[in-house]
C-alpha positions as CSV (number, residue, x, y, z in Angstrom):
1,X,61.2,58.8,119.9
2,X,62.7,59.9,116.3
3,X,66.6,59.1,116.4
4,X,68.6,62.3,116.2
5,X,70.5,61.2,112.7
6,X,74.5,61.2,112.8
7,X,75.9,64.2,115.0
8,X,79.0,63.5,113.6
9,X,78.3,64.3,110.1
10,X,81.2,66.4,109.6
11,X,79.6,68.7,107.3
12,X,77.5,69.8,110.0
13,X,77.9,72.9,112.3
14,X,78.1,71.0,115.5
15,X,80.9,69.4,114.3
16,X,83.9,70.7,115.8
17,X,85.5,73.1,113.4
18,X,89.5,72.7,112.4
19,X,91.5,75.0,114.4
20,X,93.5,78.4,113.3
21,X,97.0,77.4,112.8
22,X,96.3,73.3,111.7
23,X,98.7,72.5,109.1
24,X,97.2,69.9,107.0
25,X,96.8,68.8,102.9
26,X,94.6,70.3,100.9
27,X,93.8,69.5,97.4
28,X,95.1,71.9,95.2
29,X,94.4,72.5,91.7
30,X,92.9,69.0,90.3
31,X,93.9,65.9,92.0
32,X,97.6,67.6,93.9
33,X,97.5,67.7,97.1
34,X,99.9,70.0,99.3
35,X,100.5,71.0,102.9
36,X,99.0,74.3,103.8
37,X,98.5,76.0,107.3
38,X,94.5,77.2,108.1
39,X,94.7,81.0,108.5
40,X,91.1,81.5,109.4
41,X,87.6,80.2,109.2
42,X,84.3,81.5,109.0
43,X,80.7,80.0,108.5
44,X,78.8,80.3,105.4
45,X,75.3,81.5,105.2
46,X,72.9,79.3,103.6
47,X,70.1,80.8,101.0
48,X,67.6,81.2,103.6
49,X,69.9,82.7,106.1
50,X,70.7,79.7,108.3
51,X,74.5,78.8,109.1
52,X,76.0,76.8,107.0
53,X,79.1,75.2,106.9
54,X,82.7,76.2,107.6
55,X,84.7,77.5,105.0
56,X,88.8,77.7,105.8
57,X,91.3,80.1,104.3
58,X,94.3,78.2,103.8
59,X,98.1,79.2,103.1
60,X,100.1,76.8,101.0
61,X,103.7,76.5,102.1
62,X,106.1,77.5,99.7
63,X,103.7,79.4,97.2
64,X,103.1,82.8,97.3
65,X,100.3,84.4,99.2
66,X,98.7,85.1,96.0
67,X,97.4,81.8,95.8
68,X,95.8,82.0,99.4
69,X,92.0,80.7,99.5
70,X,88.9,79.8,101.0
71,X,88.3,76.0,101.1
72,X,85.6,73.6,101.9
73,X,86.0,70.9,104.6
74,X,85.9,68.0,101.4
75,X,89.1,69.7,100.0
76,X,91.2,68.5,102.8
77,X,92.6,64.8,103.6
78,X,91.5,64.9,107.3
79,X,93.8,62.5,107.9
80,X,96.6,64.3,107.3
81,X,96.2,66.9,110.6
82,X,99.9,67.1,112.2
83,X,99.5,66.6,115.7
84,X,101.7,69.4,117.0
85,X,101.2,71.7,113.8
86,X,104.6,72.7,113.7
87,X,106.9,72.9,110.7
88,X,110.4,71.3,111.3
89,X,112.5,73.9,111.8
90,X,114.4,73.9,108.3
91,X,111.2,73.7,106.1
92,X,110.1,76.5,107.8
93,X,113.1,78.2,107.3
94,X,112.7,77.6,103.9
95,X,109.4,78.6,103.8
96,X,109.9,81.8,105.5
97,X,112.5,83.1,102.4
98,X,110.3,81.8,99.6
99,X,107.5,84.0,100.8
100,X,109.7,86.5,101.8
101,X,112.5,87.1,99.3
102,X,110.6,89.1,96.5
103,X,109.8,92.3,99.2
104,X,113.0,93.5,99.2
105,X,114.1,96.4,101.5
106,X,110.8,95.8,104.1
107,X,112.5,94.5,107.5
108,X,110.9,91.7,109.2
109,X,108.6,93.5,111.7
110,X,107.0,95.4,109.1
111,X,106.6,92.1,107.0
112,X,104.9,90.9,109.9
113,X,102.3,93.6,110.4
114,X,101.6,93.5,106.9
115,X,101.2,89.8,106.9
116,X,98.7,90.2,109.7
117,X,96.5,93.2,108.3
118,X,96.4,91.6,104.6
119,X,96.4,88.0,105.8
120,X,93.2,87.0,103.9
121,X,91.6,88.3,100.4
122,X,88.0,90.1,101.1
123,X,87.2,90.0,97.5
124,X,87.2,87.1,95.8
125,X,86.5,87.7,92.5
126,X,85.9,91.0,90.0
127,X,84.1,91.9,86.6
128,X,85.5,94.1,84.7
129,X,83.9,94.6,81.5
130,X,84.1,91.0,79.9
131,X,86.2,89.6,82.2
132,X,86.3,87.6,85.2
133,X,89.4,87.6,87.4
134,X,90.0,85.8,90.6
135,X,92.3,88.6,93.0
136,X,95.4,88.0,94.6
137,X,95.5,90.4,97.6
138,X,93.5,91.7,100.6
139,X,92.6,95.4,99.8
140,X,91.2,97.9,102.1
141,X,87.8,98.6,100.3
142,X,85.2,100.5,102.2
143,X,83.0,98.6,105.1
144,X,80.1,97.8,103.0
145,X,81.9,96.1,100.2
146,X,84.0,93.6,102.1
147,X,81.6,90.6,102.3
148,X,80.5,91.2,98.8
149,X,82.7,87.7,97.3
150,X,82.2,89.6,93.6
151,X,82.8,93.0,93.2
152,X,81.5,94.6,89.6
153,X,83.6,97.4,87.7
154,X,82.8,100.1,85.3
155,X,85.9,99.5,83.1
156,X,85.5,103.1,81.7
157,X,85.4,105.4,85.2
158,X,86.0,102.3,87.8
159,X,82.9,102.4,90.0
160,X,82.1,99.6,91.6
161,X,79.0,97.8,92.8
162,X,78.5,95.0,94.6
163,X,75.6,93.3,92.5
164,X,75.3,93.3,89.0
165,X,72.3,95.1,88.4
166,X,73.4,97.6,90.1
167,X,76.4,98.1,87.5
168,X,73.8,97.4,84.1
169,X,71.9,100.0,85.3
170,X,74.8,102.4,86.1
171,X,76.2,102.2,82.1
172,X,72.7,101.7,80.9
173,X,72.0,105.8,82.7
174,X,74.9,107.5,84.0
175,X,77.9,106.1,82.7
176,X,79.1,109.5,80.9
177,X,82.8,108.1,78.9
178,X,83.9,105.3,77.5
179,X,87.5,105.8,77.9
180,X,89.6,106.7,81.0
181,X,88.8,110.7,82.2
182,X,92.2,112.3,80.9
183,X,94.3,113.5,78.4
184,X,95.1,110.9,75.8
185,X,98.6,111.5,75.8
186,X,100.0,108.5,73.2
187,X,98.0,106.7,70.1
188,X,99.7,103.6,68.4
189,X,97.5,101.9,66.0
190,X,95.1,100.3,68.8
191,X,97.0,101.7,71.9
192,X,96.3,104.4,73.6
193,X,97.8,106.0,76.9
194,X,95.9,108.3,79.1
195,X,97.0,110.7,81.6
196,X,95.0,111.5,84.7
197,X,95.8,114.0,87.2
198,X,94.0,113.3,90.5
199,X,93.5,116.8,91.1
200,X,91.0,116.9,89.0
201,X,90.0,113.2,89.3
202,X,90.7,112.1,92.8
203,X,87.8,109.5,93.0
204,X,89.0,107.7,89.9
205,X,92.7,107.5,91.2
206,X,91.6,106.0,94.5
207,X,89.4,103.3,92.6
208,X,92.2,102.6,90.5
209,X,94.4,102.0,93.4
210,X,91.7,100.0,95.5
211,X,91.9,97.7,92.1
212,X,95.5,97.5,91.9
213,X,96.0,96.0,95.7
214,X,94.1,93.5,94.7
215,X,96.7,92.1,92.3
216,X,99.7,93.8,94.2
217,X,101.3,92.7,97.1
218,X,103.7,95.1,99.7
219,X,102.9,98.6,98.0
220,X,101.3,101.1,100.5
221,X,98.6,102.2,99.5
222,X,98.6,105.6,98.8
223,X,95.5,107.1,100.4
224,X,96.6,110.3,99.0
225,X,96.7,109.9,96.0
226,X,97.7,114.0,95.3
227,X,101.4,113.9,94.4
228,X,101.1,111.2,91.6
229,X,100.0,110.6,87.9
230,X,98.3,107.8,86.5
231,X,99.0,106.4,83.2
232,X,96.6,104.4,81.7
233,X,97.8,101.6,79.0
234,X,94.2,101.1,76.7
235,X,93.2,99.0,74.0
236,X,90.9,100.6,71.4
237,X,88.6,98.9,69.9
238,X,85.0,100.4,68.6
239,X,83.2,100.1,71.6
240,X,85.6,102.6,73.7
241,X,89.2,102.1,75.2
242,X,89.7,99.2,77.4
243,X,92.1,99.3,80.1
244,X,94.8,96.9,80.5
245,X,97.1,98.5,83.5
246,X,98.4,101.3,84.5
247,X,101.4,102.5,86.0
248,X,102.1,106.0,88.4
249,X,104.6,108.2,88.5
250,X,105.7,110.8,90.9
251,X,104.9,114.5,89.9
252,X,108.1,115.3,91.7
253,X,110.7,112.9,92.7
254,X,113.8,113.3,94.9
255,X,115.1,110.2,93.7
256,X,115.1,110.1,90.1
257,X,112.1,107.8,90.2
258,X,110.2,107.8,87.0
259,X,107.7,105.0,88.3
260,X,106.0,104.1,91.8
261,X,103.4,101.6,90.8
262,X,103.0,99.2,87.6
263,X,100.6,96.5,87.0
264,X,98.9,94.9,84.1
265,X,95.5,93.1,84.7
266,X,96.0,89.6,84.9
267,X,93.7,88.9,82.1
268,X,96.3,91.0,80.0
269,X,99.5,89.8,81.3
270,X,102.0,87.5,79.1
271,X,101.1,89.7,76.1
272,X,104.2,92.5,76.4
273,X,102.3,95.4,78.4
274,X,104.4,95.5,81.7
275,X,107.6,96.4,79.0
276,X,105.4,98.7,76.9
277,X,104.5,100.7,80.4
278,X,108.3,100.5,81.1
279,X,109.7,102.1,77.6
280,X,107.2,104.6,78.0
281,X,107.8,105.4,81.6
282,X,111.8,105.8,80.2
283,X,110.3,108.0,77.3
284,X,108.8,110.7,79.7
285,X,112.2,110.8,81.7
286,X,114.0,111.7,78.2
287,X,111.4,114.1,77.5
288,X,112.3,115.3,81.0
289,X,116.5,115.3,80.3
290,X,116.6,113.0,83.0
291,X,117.3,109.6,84.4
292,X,114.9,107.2,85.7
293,X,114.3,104.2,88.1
294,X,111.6,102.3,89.1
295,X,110.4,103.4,92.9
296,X,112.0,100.3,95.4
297,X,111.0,98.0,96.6
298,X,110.1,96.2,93.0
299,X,107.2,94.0,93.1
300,X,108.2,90.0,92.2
301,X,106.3,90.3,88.7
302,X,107.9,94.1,88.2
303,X,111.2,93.4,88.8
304,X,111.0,90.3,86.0
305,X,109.6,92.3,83.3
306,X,112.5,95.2,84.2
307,X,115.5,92.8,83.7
308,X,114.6,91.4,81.0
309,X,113.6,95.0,79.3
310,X,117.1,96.3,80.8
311,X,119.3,93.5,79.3
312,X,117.1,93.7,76.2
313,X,117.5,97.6,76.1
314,X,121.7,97.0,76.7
315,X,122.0,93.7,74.3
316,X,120.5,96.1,71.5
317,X,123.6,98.7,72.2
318,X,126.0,96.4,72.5
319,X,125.4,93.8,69.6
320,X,125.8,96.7,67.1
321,X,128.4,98.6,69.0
322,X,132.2,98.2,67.8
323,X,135.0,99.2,70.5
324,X,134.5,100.2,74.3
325,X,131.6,101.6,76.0
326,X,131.7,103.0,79.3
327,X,128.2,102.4,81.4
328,X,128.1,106.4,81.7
329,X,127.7,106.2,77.7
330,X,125.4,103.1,77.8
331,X,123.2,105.5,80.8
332,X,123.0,108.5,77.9
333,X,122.1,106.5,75.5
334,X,119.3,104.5,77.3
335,X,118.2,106.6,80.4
336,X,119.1,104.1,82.8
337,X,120.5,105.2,85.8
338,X,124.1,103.5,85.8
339,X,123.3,101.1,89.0
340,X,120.6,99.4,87.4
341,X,122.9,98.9,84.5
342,X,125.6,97.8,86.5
343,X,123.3,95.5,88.7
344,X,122.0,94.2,85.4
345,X,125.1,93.2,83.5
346,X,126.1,91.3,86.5
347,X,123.0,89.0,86.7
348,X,123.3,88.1,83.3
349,X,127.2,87.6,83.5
350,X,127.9,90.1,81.5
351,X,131.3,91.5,83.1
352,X,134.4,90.0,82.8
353,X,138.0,90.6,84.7
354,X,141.2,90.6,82.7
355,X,144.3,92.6,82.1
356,X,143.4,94.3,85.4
357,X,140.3,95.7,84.7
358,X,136.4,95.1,84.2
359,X,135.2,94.5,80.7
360,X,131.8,94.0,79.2
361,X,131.6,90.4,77.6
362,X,128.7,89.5,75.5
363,X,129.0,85.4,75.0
364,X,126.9,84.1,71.7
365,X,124.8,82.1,73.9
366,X,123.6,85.3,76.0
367,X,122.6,87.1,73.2
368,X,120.7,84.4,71.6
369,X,118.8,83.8,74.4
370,X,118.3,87.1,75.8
371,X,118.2,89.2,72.5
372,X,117.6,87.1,69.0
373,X,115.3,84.6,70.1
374,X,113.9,87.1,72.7
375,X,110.7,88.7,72.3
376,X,111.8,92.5,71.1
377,X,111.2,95.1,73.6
378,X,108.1,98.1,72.6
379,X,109.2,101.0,70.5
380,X,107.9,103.9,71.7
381,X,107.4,106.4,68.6
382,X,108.6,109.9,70.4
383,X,106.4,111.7,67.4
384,X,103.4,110.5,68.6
385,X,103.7,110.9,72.4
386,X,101.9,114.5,72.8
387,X,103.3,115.2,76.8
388,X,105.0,118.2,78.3
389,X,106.6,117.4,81.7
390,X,104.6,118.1,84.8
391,X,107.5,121.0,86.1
392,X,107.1,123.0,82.8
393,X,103.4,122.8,83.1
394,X,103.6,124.2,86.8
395,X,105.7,126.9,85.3
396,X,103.5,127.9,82.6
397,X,100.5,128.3,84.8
């Protein structure tokens, strides 16, 4: 008779699979290899429908879940498997604050039925218009999209398709706009920001926040998306206005919130956007007489681009300023609300204690760094910003 080949080809499906929970080393990018835990496993479909092989999503220990993906069986250094599977009981200790310290006020029980519900990414990848982007978070997309790997945007309105065709025909017949569906509130040479009110454009505000999970970790998603705004950071160019990110405010906050979400699109990011969204978000609250704050908790990449646009924002005052402040002053003059101030002077060392009292020290070194040699935050030019606040429209109607 024919001999059967090798059953133990370890490609194939009768091979036993690795188990949830192995912790092993994977190669990560290029030739690295690191220790990462199996979260789960699936079989791949072949072309013609057969199974394939197993595919693992892995967790690397001591990155962020961001970096979270699906693996094939070649990737891993089989010899490697740790019999019991167990961290030692201080690496996982410091594994569990890495992942954990950027979420901020979430206790541990809701961090652990978030982890479980978000655990791995459904969408692998998106277009959206020229660009590719790999996601960083599960998001809770309707049934029939979650085994499409690729999901394909409309930049302009955000509809999505799960095959490209699909979206080619969509602009080619009944893509209406080529810029986001509201008011354009704010032009700078090739900047524009849009306002959109769900009320009248619910659909795009729930696309836009289906996108946003994908590259945002630990922010509810709002399924009602009612109470907010959207703001929608574009860049203008002949063939329409492309977005970049977006952030959303409250239309009426307890809490002197003047921002819930923020994110710029990671194939934007590095180039100054998350601290243009910021000044303008601290523009409206002037418009508004008030003071603002970001919503807590602040995502890991948020709270970054806030300090260093706070201690820019403050460096700016205090360079140029001769004699005392007080942080009630510095709060006038900026919009900040005075704990954020405070909280921020003290990170950058900022506050001295002599003669019996705290004083504001500004070394040379601190200003270099964080002011002179840093890049300048936006300037947002108040004559340009066309925007009455959402209270006095209410009141008007």
């Amino acid at each position: 008779g024919k001999s059967m080949g090798r059953a133990s080809n370890a490609n194939s499906v009768t091979a036993k699979p690795l188990e949830l929970g192995a912790k092993l080393l994977c190669r990560w990018r290029g030739e690295e290899y690191k220790p990462c835990e199996v979260i789960e496993r699936k079989l791949k479909q072949n072309e013609d429908l057969t199974a394939g092989d197993w595919i693992y999503y892995v967790h690397y220990e001591g990155l962020n879940r961001r970096l979270d993906e699906w693996v094939t069986l070649d990737r891993f250094d089989l010899g490697s498997v740790n019999e019991e599977g167990k961290l030692t009981r201080t690496s996982k200790r410091k594994y569990d604050q890495e992942e954990h310290e950027e979420e901020g006020e979430l206790d541990l029980a809701t961090l652990k039925e978030h982890e479980e519900a978000t655990k791995v990414k459904n969408i692998s990848r998106i277009v959206f218009g020229q660009w590719q982007m790999e996601t960083w978070y599960f998001s809770p997309f309707p049934k029939e999209y979650q085994q499409a790997d690729v999901l394909y945007y409309c930049e302009y309105d955000l509809n999505f398709f799960a095959r490209r065709e699909q979206l080619q025909r969509y602009i080619r017949t009944k893509c209406q706009r080529f810029h986001p569906p509201g008011d354009e509130i704010y032009r700078e040479d090739s900047i524009s920001i849009f306002e959109v009110d769900p009320k009248t454009q619910r659909i795009y505000c729930e696309n836009l926040c289906l996108l946003a999970k994908l590259f945002l970790d630990h922010k509810t998603l709002y399924y009602d998306v009612e109470p907010f705004l959207f703001y929608i950071i574009c860049e203008v160019d002949e063939d329409g206005a492309h977005m970049v990110g977006y952030f959303s405010k409250e239309k009426h906050s307890s809490e002197e919130y003047n921002l819930a979400c923020i994110l710029t699109l990671p194939c934007y990011q590095r180039k100054g956007y998350g601290k243009l969204m910021i000044a303008f978000s601290y523009e409206l609250s002037k418009r508004e007489g008030k003071l603002g704050t970001p919503e807590r908790p602040i995502s890991d990449l948020g709270l970054v681009s806030y300090r260093s646009y706070w201690v820019y924002a403050l460096l700016e005052i205090l360079q140029k300023h001769r004699g005392s402040i007080s942080i009630a002053e510095l709060s006038e003059m900026t919009k900040f609300r005075t704990d954020d101030i405070v909280k921020t002077l003290q990170a950058f060392n900022l506050i001295r204690y002599f003669g019996g009292q705290h004083s504001i020290y500004v070394s040379p070194k601190t200003l270099e760094t964080y002011f002179t040699k840093a890049k300048p935050n936006w300037v947002i030019d108040s004559s340009k910003l066309q925007w009455t606040p959402y209270h006095e429209r209410e009141r008007a109607r």
